[in-house]
C-alpha positions as CSV (number, residue, x, y, z in Angstrom):
1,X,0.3,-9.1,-15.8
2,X,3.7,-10.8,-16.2
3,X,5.4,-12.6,-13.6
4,X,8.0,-10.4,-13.8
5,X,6.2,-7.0,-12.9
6,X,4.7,-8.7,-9.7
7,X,8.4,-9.9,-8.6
8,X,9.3,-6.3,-9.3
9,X,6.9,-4.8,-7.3
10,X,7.2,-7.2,-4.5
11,X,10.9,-6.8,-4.3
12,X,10.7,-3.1,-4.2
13,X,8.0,-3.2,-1.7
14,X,10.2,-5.2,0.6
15,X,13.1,-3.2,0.5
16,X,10.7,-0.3,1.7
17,X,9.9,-1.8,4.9
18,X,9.8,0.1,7.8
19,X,9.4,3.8,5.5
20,X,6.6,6.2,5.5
21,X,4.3,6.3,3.0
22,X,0.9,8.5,1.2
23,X,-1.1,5.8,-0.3
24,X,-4.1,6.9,-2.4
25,X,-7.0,4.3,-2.6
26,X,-9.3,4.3,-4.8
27,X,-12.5,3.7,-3.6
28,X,-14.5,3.6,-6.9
29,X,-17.3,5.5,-8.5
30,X,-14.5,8.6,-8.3
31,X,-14.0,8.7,-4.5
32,X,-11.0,8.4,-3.5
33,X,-9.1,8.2,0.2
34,X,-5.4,9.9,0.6
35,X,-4.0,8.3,3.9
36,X,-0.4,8.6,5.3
37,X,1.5,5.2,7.3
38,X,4.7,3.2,7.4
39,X,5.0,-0.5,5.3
40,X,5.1,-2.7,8.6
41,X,5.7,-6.6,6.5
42,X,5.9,-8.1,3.2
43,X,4.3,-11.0,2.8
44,X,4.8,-13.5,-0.5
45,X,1.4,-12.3,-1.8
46,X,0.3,-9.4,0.4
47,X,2.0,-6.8,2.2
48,X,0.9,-4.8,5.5
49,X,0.7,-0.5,5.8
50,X,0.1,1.1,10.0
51,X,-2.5,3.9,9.0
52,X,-2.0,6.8,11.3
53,X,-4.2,8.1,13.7
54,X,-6.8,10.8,11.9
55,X,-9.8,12.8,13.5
56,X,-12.4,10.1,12.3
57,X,-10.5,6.7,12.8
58,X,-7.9,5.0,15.0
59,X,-4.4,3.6,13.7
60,X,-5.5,0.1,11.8
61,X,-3.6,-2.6,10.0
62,X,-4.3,-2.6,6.4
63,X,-3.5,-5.1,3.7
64,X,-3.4,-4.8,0.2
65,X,-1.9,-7.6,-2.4
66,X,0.9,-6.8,-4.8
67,X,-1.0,-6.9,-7.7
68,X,-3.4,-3.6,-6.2
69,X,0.1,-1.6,-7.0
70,X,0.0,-3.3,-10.3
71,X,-3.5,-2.4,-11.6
72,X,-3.6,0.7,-9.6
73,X,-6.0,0.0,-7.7
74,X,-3.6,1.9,-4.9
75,X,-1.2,4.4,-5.7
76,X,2.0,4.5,-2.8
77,X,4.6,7.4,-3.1
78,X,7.2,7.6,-0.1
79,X,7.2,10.5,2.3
């Protein structure tokens, strides 16, 4: 992972803040959670998503770091 690609990703985070997004998490061991929620901040190393309200769990305030994107650990694509 180059400097480069983590400036990248963090500048094109940033200029998404405030838009609704479908991230895909992967959970490991092939589970994996589809969730829907707007990019709230950008942080230098981390950056924060609102979940929505589902059936089984109340809005929360998730985090993920820049390099998650990167490695694909999370998948985001905009609504």
């Amino acid at each position: 992972m180059e400097r480069e690609d983590f400036d990248k990703v963090r500048d094109s985070v940033r200029s998404q803040c405030g838009s609704r997004v479908v991230i895909q998490l992967d959970r490991g061991r092939n589970k994996v959670d589809i969730q829907e929620g707007v990019i709230q901040e950008a942080y230098p190393s981390v950056f924060t998503i609102l979940m929505d309200d589902t059936e089984t769990s109340p809005a929360q305030l998730l985090s993920f770091s820049y390099t998650d994107i990167i490695t694909k650990e999370i998948r985001m694509k905009l609504c």
